[in-house]
C-alpha positions in Angstrom: -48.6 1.9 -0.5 -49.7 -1.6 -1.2 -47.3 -5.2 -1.3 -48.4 -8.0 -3.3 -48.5 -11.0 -1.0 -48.2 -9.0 2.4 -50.8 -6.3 2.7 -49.9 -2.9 3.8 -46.2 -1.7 4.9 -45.2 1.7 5.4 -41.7 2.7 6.7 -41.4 3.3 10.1 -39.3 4.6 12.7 -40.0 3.0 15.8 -39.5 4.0 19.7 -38.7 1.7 22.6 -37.0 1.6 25.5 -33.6 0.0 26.3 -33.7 -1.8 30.0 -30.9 -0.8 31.9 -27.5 -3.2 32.1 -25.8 -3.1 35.6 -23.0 -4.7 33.7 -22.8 -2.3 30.7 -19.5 -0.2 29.9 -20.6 3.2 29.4 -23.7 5.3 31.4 -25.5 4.8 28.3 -25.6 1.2 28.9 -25.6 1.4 32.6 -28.8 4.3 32.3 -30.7 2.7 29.8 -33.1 4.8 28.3 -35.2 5.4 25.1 -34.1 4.7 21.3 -35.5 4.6 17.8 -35.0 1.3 15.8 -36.4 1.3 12.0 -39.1 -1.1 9.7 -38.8 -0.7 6.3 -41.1 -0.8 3.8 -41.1 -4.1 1.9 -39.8 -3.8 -1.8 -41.6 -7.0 -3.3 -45.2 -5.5 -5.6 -43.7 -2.1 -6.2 -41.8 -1.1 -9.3 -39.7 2.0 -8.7 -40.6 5.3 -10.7 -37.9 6.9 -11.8 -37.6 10.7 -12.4 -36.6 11.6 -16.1 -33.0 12.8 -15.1 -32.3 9.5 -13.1 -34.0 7.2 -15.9 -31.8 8.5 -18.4 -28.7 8.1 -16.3 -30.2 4.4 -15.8 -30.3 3.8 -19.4 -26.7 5.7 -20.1 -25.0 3.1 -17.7 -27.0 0.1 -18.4 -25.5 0.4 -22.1 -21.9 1.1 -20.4 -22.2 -2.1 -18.3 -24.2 -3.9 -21.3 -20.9 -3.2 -23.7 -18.7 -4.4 -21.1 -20.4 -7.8 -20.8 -20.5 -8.3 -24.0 -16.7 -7.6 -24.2 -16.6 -10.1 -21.3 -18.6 -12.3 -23.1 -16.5 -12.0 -26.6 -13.1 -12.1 -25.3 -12.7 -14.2 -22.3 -9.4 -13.3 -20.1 -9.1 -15.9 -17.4 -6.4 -13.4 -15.6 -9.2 -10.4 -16.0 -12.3 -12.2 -14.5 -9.9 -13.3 -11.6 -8.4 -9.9 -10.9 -11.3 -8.3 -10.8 -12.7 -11.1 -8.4 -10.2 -10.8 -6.0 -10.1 -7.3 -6.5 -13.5 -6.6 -5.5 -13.1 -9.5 -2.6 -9.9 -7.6 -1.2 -11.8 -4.1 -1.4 -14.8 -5.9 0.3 -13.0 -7.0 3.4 -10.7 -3.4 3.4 -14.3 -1.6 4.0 -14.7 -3.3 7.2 -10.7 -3.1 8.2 -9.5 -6.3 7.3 -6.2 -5.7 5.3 -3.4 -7.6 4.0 -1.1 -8.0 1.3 -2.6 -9.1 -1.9 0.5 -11.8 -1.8 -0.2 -13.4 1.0 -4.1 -13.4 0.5 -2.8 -15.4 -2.2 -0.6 -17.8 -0.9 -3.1 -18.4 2.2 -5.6 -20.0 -0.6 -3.2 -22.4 -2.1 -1.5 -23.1 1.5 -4.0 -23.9 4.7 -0.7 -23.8 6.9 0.2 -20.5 5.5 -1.6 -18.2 8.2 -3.9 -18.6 10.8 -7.6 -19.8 10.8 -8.8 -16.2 11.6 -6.1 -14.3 9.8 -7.0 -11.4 7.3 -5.7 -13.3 4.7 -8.0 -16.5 5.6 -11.1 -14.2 6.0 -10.3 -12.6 2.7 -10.1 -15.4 1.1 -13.3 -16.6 2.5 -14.7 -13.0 1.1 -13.6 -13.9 -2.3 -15.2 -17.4 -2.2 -18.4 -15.7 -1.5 -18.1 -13.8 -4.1 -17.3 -16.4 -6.5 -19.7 -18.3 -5.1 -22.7 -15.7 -6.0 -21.4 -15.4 -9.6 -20.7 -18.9 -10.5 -23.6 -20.7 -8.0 -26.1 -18.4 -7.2 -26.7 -16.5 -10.1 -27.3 -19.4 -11.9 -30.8 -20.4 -10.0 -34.0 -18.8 -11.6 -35.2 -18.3 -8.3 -33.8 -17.4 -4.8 -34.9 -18.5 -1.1 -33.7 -16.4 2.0 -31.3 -19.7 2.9 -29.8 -19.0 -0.3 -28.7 -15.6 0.8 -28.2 -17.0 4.2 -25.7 -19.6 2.8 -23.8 -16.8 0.9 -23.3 -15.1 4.1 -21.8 -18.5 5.5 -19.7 -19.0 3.4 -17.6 -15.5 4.2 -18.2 -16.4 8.6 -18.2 -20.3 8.4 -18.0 -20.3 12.4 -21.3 -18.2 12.8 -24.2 -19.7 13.4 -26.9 -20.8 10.6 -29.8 -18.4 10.2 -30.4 -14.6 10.8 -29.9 -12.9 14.1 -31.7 -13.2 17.0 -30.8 -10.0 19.0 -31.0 -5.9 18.4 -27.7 -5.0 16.6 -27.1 -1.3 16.1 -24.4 0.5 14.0 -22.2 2.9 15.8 -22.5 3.8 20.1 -22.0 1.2 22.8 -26.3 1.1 23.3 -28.8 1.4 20.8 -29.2 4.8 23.0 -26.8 6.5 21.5 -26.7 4.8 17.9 -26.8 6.3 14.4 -29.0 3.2 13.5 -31.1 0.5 15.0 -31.7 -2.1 12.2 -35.4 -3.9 12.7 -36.2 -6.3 16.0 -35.0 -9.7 15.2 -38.7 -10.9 14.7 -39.0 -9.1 11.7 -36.0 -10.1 9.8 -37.5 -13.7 8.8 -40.0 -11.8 6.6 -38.0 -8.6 5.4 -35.4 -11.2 4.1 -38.2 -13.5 2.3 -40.0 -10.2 0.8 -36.5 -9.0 -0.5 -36.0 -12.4 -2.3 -39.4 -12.3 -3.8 -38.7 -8.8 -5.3 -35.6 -10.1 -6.9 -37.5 -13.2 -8.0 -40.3 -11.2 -9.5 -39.5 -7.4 -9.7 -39.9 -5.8 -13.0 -37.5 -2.9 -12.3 -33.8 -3.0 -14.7 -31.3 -4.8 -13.2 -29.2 -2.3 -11.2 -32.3 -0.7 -9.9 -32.6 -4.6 -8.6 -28.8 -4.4 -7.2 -29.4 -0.8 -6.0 -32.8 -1.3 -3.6 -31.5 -5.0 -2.4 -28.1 -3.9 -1.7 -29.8 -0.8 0.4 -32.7 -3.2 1.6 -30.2 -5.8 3.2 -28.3 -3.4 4.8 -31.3 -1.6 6.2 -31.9 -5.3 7.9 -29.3 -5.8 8.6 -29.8 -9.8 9.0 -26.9 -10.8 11.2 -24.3 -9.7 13.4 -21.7 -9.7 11.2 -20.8 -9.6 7.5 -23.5 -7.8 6.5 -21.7 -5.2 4.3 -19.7 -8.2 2.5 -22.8 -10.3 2.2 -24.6 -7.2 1.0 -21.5 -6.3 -1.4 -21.4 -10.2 -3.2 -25.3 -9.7 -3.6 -24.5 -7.2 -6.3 -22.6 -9.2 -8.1 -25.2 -12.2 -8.1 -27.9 -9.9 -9.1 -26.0 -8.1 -12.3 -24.7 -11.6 -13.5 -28.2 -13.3 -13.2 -29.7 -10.3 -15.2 -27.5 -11.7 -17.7 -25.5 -7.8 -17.7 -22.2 -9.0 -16.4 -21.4 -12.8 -17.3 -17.6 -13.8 -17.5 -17.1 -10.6 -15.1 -17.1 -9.0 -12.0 -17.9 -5.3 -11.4 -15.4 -3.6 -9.1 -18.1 -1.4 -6.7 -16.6 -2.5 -3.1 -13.9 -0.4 -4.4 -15.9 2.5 -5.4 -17.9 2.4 -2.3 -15.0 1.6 0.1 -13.3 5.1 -1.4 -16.3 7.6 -1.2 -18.0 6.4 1.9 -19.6 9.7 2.8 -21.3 9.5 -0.2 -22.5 5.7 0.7 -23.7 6.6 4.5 -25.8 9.3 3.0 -27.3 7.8 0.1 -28.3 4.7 2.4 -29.4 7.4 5.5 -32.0 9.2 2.4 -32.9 5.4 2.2 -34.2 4.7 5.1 -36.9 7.4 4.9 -39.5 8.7 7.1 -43.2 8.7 6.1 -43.6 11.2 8.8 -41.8 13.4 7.7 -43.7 13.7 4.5 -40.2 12.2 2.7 -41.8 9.9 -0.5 -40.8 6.2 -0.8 -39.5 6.5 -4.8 -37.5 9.5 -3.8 -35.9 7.9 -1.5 -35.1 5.1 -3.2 -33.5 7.3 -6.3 -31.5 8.5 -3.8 -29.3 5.3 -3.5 -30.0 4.4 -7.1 -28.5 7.5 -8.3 -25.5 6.8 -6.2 -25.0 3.0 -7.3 -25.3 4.5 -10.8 -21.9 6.5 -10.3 -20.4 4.2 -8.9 -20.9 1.2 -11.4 -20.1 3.7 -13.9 -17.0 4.1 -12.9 -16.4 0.8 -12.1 -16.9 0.1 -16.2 -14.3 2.4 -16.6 -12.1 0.8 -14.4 -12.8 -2.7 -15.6 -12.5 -1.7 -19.1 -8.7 -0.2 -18.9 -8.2 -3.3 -16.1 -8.8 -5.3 -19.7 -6.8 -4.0 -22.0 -3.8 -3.9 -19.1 -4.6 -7.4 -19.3 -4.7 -8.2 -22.6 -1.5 -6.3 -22.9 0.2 -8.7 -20.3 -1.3 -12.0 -22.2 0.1 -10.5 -25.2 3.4 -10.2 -23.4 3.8 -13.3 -22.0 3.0 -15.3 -25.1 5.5 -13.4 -27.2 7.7 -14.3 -24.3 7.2 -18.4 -24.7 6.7 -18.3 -28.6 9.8 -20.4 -28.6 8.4 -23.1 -25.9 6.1 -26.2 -27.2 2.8 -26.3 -26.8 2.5 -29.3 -24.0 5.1 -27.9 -21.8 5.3 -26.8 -18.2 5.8 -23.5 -19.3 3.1 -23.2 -21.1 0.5 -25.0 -18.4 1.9 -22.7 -15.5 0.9 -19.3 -17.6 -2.9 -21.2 -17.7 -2.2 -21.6 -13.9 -0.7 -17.7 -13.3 -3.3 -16.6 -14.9 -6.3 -17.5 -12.5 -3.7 -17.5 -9.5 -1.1 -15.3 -10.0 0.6 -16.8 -6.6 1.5 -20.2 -6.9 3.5 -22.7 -5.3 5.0 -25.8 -6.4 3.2 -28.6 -4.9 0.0 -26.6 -6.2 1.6 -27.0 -9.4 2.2 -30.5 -9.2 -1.5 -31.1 -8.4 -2.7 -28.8 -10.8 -0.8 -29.0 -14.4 -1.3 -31.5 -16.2 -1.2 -32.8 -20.5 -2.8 -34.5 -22.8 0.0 -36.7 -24.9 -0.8 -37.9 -28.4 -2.3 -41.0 -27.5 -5.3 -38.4 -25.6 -4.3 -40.1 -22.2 -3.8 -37.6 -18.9 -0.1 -36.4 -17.7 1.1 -35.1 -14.9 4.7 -33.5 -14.8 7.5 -34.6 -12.9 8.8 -32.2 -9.9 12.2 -31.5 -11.5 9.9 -30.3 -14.7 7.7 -27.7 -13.1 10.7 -26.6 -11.1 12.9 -25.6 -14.6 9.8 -24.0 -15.6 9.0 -21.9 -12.7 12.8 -21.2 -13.3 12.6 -20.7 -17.1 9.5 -17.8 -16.3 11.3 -16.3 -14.0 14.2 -16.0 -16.3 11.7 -14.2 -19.0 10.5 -11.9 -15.7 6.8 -13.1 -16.2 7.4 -15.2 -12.5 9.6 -14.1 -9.5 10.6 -15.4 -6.2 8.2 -14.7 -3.1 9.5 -14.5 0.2 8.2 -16.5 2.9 8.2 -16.4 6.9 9.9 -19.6 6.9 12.3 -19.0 3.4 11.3 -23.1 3.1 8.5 -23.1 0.7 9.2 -21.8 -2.9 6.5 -19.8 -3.7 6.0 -17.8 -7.0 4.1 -14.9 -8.2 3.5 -12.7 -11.7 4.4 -9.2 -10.7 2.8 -7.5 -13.2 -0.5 -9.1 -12.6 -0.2 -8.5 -8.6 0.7 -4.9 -9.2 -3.0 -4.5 -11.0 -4.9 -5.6 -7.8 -2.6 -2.8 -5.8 -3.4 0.0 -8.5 -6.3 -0.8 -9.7 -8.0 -0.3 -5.9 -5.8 3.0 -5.9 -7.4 4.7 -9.2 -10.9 4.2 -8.0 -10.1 6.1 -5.2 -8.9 9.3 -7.6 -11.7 11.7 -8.4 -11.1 11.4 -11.8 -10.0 7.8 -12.0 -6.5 8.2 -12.8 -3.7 8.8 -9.7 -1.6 11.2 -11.9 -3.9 14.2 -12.6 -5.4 13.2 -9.1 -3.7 11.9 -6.2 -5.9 10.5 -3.2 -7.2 12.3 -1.1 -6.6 12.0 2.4 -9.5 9.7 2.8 -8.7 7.3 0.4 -5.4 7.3 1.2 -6.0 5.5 4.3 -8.4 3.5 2.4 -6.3 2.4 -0.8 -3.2 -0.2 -0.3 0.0 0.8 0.2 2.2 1.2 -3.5 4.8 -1.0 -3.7 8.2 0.7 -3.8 9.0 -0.6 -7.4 5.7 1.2 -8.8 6.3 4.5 -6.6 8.5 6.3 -9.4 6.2 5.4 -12.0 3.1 6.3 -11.0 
């Protein structure tokens, strides 16, 4: 097969030998011995040939995700586009075991003091910037350089060094000797990264074929030591909102993926195929393709209902304050609620502001934001938090807060819907914990 730009590169699997460590942990370590690390073909001067069954799936979810931005698009729903956000941010961190309460992941972004530096619920929140950042930032450059994807990944691990990795990393086993998979040597992660930009840069395949191969493609590098699956997971969401396909929107896949990882680890195993073998490159490559498609078409199903629930809630709450004048506190804390659905009073105090009839800027007094917060709670569209201290009023929208919780849980139902079918074991370990207000009703 033949690259544009970089001559010949065919898929590999590689052997070497891993010295032995006096100091490791394990015999494997201690022994040393042989291992098999992979190189993977470049994607950049290749478009991907379909198969006629996969390319009319392809087209059958590029018009589900096409509707849905345009639904995006037409009816903007500040509370939708950051539910789904921090949905898919809270989802992305879950995969690789970091959990905590939606609340608190919440409360950590308006309040520094509120947990620890290297908390969940900091490192969340740092997943959620990331993925903000590649929708609102990175998306909109015409073209991409490996810092940019570099930077993305920075901005979830802040403390890790600048620039890819210089050592073997491995996933699974205490050696690369006894490892499911050996990414590529360090030396060859400079250009893997650069080729994978320039495919996205000038690839001619549809847009989730684009999110498809260089989702599969980074993980196969594996750039860093860390964060790869999160930095891999907001690269989705840069791609399908630069294609112009999802604008105003986030599509909810971490969740998907985080609930039927079998499915994933297979589909990115076929991936990684071997030329020896006589396995083909395209086939391969449908392989995860067909997967992705499954998954982001459930994850238009999800988002769709996720809007209408939200809708439904706007509709709710505005019926609730018909009464209230347009300038008042009330009024500027649902604009707030609605983009953070925690919030605490100082926040508010910073944040909320009017314009009076002479067009000049106004801030409200304390006393003011504190009757409203009082007011909305009175109408049940706010309620008290608790806190570790019980000093710091916090307040969140329930019913908003309760669609991050379910929402994660129906993607991990077969058919999308927790009634007609519960979790399975799997994704019960996977999904957050119902809160015990939702547990009769659902």
């Amino acid at each position: 097969m033949n690259f544009s730009g970089r001559g010949v590169c065919v898929a590999e699997y590689k052997r070497a030998f891993q010295q032995p460590d006096p100091r490791g942990h394990d015999r494997w370590s201690i022994q040393g011995g042989d291992y098999q690390w992979y190189l993977p073909d470049r994607l950049s001067g290749k478009q991907l040939r379909l198969t006629r069954p996969a390319a009319d799936r392809l087209a059958a979810v590029t018009e589900q995700v096409t509707q849905l931005g345009r639904r995006f698009q037409e009816r903007p729903l500040p509370a939708l586009y950051a539910t789904l956000l921090r949905s898919e941010s809270i989802a992305s961190s879950r995969i690789e075991g970091v959990r905590e309460d939606p609340s608190a992941v919440l409360l950590a972004a308006l309040d520094d003091d509120a947990q620890p530096e290297h908390s969940a619920a900091r490192m969340i929140n740092r997943n959620i910037d990331a993925v903000r950042q590649a929708v609102e930032a990175l998306a909109t450059r015409q073209r991409w350089s490996a810092t940019d994807i570099d930077e993305l990944h920075h901005t979830l691990l802040p403390a890790h060094p600048v620039g890819f990795r210089n050592r073997l990393v491995w996933i699974s086993g205490s050696s690369p000797v006894r490892a499911k998979y050996v990414a590529p040597h360090p030396e060859h992660v400079p250009d893997l990264v650069e080729d994978l930009v320039t495919y996205l840069d000038s690839s001619e395949d549809p847009p989730l074929v684009q999110a498809a191969l260089s989702h599969a493609q980074l993980e196969t590098i594996h750039p860093w030591t860390d964060g790869n699956g999160r930095a891999g997971r907001a690269l989705i969401q840069a791609v399908l909102a630069r294609s112009g396909l999802v604008s105003g929107g986030v599509l909810p896949v971490s969740v998907i993926f985080g609930h039927r990882d079998s499915g994933y680890v297979s589909a990115l195993n076929a991936f990684r195929y071997d030329p020896s073998r006589g396995e083909p490159a395209d086939a391969a490559r449908e392989a995860f393709v067909s997967f992705f498609l499954e998954a982001t078409s459930d994850a238009v199903v999800v988002a769709s209902d996720l809007m209408a629930e939200v809708e439904g809630i706007e509709a709710s709450w505005a019926e609730k304050t018909a009464d209230v004048r347009a300038h008042s506190a009330q009024h500027r804390l649902l604009e707030l609620l609605a983009d953070r659905p925690v919030l605490t009073i100082p926040y508010a105090l910073d944040q909320a502001e009017y314009t009076d009839s002479q067009g000049a800027r106004r801030t409200y007094s304390r006393a003011a934001i504190g009757k409203a917060f009082q007011a909305l709670a009175a109408k049940r569209i706010v309620e008290r938090m608790p806190t570790r201290d019980g000093r710091l009023l916090v307040y969140r929208a329930p019913e908003i807060m309760d669609l991050l919780v379910l929402t994660e849980r129906r993607l991990g139902s077969v058919d999308l819907d927790t009634v007609t079918s519960p979790l399975s074991k799997q994704s019960r370990r996977r999904a957050p914990d119902l809160p015990p207000h939702l547990r009769r009703s659902t």
